[in-house]
N, C-alpha and C positions, 0 to 999 in steps of 0.2 A: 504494500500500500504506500501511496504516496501523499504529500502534501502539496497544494498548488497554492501560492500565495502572488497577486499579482498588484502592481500599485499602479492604477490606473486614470486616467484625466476624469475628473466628475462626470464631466459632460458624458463622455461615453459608457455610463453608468448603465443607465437602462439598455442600454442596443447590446452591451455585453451581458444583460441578467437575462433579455430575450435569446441571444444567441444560447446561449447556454440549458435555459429553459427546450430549446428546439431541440437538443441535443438528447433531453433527458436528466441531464446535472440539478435536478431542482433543489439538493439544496447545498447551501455554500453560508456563510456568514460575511459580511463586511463592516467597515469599518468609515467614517470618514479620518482620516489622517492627511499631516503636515510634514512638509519634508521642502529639498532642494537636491538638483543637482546640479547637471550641467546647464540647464535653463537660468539657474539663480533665482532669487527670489521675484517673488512681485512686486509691483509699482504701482498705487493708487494714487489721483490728484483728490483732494479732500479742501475746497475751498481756493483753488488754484496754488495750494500749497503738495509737492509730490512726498508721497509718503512708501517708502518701502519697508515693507510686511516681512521680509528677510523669510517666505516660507512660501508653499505654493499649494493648496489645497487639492488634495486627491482621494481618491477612493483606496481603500484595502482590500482584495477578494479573499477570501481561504475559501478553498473547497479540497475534500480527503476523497481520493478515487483507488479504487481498483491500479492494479500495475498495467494491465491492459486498456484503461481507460485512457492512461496520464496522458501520450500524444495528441488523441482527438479533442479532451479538453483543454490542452494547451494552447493547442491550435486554432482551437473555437473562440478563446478568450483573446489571442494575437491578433487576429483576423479582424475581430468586432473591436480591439480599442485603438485601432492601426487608423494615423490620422498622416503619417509622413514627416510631420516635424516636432523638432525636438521635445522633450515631454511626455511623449509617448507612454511612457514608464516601463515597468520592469517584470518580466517572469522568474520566480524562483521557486525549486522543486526540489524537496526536502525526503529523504525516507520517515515510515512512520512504524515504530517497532510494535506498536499495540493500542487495539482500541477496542473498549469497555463499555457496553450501552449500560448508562446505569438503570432505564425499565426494566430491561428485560435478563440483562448481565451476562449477552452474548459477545463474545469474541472474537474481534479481527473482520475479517470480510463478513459473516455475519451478521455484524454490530452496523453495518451502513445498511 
């Protein structure tokens, strides 16, 4: 099993929680989160005064798949937050040694 955590532009929030939904991935947790990278931060004018936010508001995904899933969700999720420039954000795919439903207190692929 794996972990798929992606940090993605706001905006392509929903067209990435549809793509994913198409897929069958219904469910995944997110987050709104703050960060920078090679974009750098934001810049607001606030009274014709500019003000930088030293941060850039994005989305967090996590979704835990199958080892046979991780490509086609990866892909799903690249495809749908893929705008061309910088910002873009980032995929990162993590192993996952054990996972525990606590309803039912089933184990590993049968806990999803």
């Amino acid at each position: 099993m794996k972990k798929i955590e992606a940090i993605i532009r706001s905006s392509k929030f929903e067209a990435v929680k549809t793509a994913l939904s198409e897929i069958g991935a219904n469910f995944f947790t997110f987050f709104e989160v703050k960060g920078f990278g090679k974009q750098a931060g934001e810049h607001v004018v606030y009274r014709g005064a500019e003000y930088d936010l030293g941060y850039i508001a994005r989305m967090k995904i996590e979704v835990i798949v199958t080892n046979d899933s991780v490509e086609k969700v990866s892909n799903t999720i690249r495809k749908a937050a893929h705008t061309g420039e910088i910002g873009d954000g980032k995929i990162v795919i993590t192993p996952i040694d054990e996972i525990i439903s606590i309803r039912t207190a089933k184990v590993n692929e049968s806990a999803l």
